[in-house]
C-alpha positions in Angstrom: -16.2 82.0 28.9 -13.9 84.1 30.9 -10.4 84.9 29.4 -6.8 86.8 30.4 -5.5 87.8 27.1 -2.7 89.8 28.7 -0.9 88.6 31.9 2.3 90.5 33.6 4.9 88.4 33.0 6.2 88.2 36.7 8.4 85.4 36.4 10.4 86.9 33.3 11.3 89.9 35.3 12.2 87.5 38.4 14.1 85.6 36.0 16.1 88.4 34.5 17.5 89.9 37.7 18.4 86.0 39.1 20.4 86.1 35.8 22.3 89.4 36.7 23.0 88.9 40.1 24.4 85.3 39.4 26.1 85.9 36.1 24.1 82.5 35.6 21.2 82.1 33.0 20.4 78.7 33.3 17.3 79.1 35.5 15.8 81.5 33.1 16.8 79.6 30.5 15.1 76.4 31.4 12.2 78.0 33.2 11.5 79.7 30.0 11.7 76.2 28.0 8.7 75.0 29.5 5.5 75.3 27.6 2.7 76.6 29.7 0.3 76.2 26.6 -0.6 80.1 25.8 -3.0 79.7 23.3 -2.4 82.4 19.9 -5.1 84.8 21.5 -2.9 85.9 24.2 0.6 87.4 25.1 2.7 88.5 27.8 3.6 92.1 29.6 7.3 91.8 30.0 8.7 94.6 32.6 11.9 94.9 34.8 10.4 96.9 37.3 6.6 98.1 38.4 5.4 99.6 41.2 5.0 96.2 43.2 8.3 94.6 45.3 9.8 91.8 43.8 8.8 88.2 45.2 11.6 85.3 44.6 9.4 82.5 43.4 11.1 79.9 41.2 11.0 76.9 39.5 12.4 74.9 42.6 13.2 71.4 41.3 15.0 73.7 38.2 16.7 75.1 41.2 17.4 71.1 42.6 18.5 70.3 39.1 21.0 73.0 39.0 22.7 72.3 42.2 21.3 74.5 44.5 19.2 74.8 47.5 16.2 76.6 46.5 15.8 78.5 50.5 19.9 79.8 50.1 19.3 80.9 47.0 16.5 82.7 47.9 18.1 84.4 51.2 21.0 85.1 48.0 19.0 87.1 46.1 17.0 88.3 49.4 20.4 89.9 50.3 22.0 90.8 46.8 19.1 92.7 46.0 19.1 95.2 49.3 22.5 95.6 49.0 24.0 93.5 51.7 25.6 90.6 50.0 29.5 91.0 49.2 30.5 92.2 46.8 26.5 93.4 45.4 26.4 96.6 43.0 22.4 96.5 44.2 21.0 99.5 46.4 17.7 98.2 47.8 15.4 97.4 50.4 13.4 94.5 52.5 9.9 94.5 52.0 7.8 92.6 54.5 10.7 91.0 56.1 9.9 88.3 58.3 12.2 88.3 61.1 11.4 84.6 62.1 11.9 82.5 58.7 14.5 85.5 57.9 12.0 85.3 54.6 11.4 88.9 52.5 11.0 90.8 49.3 13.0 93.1 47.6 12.2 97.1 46.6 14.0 100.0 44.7 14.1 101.8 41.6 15.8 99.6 38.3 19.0 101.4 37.8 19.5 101.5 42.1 19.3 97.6 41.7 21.4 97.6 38.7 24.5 99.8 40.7 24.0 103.1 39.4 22.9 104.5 42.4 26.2 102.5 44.4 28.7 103.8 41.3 27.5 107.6 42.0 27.7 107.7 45.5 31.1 106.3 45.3 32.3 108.7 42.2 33.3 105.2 40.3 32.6 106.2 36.8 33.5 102.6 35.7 31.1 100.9 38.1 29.0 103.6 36.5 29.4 102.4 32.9 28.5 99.2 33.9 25.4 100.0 36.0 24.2 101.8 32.6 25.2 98.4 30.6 23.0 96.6 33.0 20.2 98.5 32.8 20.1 98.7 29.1 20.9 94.9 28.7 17.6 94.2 30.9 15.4 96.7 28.6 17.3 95.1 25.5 15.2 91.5 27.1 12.0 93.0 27.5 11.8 94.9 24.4 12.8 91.7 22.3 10.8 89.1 24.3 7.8 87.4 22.8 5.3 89.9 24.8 4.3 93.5 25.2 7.1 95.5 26.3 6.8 97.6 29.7 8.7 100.6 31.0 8.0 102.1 34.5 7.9 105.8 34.7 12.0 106.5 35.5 13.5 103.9 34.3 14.1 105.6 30.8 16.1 108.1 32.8 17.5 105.7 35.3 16.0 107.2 38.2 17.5 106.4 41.6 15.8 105.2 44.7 13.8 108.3 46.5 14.8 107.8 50.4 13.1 110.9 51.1 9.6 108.6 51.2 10.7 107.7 54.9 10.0 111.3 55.7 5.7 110.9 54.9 4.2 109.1 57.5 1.4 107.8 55.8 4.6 106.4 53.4 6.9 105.7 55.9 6.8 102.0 56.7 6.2 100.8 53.1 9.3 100.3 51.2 7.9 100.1 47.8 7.7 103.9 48.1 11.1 103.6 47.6 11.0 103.5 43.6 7.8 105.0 43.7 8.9 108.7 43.9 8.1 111.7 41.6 9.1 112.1 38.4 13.0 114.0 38.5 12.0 116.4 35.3 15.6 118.2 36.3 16.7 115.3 35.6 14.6 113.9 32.6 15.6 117.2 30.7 19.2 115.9 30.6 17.5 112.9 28.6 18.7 114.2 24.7 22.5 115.2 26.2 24.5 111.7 25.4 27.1 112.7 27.7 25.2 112.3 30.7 23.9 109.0 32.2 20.1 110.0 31.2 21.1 110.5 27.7 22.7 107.6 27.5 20.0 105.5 29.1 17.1 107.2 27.0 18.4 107.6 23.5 19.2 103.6 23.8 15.7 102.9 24.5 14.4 105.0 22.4 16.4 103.6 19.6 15.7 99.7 20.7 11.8 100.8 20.3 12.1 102.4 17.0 13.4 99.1 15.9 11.1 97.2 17.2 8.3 99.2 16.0 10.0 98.6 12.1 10.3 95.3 12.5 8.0 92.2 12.0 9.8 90.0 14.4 8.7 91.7 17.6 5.1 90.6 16.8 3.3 88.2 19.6 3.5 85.4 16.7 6.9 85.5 17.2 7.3 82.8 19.9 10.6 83.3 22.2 12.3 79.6 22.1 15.2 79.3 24.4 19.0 78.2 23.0 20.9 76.7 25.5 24.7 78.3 24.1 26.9 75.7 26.8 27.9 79.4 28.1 25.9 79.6 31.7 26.6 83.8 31.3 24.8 84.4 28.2 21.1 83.9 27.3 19.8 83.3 23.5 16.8 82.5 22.0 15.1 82.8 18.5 12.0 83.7 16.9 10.9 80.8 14.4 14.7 81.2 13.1 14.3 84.5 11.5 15.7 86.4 14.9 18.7 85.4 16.9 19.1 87.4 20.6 22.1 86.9 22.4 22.9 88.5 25.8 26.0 88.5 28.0 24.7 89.0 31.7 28.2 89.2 32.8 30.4 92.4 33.5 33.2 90.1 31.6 34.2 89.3 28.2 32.1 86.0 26.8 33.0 83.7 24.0 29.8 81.4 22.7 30.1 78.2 20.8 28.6 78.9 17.4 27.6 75.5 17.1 25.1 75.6 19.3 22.9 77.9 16.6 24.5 76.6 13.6 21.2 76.5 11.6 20.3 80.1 12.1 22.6 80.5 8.6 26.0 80.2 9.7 28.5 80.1 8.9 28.2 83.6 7.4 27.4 86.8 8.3 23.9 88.0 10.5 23.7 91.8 11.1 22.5 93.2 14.3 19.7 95.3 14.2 20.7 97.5 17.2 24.0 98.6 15.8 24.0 97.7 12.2 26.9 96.0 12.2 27.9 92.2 10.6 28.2 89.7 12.7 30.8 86.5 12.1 31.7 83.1 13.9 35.6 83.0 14.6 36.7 79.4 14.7 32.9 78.9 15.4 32.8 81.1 18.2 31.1 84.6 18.4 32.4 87.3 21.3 30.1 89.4 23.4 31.4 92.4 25.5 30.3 93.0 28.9 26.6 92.8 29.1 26.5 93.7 25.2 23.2 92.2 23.7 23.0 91.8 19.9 19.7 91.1 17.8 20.8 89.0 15.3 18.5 88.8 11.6 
């Protein structure tokens, strides 16, 4: 009998980056509530980004149930992701765009997408901060999920899109080149100096994987079960009530209802494995910052 015991987990990464550009986690969250019966043998490869473009397929009667029409909503994300949406901190491009059904995909390199390469070319160190926020807050989801984490080659440095691939002809009319480029080792050696962006980026990472390397809860018999906080900007879940992830995929202040986890121990104190510091409910709320994640035990 044939078997997949390992399976990229396309539709978490699609998932996560719906989340950021709508400041809305419901989708994810409901999509990731159904149980598509993955027996003990096998897990998932969670990722942000890959060498592939990124296809918007979705739940669509989750999309119906939410409100919305499942082709806008694509054609949102179709245009948030390159860039061309108002208001978007992404820097993308189309991939096989289809000029008739207006109908594409999406490339560029992870902190591109997540504004970095936007905040830099506009010398906005605050739109900066946050692009950094965005991309650790998507690795934070990946390295927690029930799943194998993945990271693609750049990423730990926040590499920016390479337009130069438009000047290799053999490259030129693919746009996935565009996060395919060479490795920036200028840039990579920057990676231990916490001052600059690839510091910052790396020695977060690198920190989120030593934890997760330490602790039990990160194992594939962990299974990820969704909370549903009555905040639509922040995502939760928990691993058989021993691990408690909460994530703000807003760039503003959220407040969650405490209530809505109330038999993972509180009220009382949980202490978050990323920073070290206690956690308590005020008046049965708990704050997040802008995109701040926390890893709650």
């Amino acid at each position: 009998m044939k078997e997949c015991n390992v399976m990229y987990n396309a539709s978490f990464m699609v998932l996560l980056w719906n989340s950021l550009a709508t400041r809305d986690v419901r989708l994810m969250e409901r999509s990731l509530s159904i149980d598509y019966g993955i027996p003990d043998s096998g897990t998932w490869i969670n990722y942000v980004r890959c060498h592939d473009d990124i296809g918007w397929g979705f739940e669509k009667d989750i999309i119906k149930g939410l409100g919305l029409d499942p082709e806008l909503h694509k054609q949102y994300m179709i245009q948030f992701m390159e860039g061309r949406y108002p208001g978007s901190f992404s820097t993308g491009e189309l991939y096989e765009y289809n000029p008739v059904t207006q109908d594409a995909r999406n490339s560029g390199t992870l902190a591109s997408m997540c504004g970095l390469e936007q905040a830099l070319k506009e010398k906005h160190m605050y739109k900066a901060e946050l692009a950094v926020k965005r991309i650790l807050l998507l690795h934070a989801m990946v390295i927690s999920y029930t799943g194998i984490p993945l990271l693609y080659s750049g990423d730990e440095i926040g590499q920016l899109n390479d337009w130069g691939y438009k000047q290799v002809p053999e490259h030129a009319a693919d746009s996935r080149w565009l996060h395919r480029g060479r490795m920036d080792w200028d840039a990579a050696e920057a990676r231990n100096d916490l001052s600059t962006v690839q510091g910052q980026i790396f020695t977060k990472i690198r920190n989120m994987i030593k934890i997760r390397k330490s602790s039990e809860f990160f194992s594939s018999a962990y299974r990820a079960v969704p909370v549903d906080t009555g905040n639509q900007a922040v995502f939760c879940f928990h691993k058989a009530d021993k691990m408690l992830v909460l994530a703000n995929f807003s760039e503003r202040e959220q407040w969650v209802d405490s209530s809505a986890f109330d038999w993972f121990g509180l009220p009382g104190e949980m202490q978050d494995l990323i920073t070290g510091r206690y956690i308590r409910s005020y008046d049965n709320r708990i704050q997040l910052g802008p995109y701040e994640y926390l890893w709650l035990v």
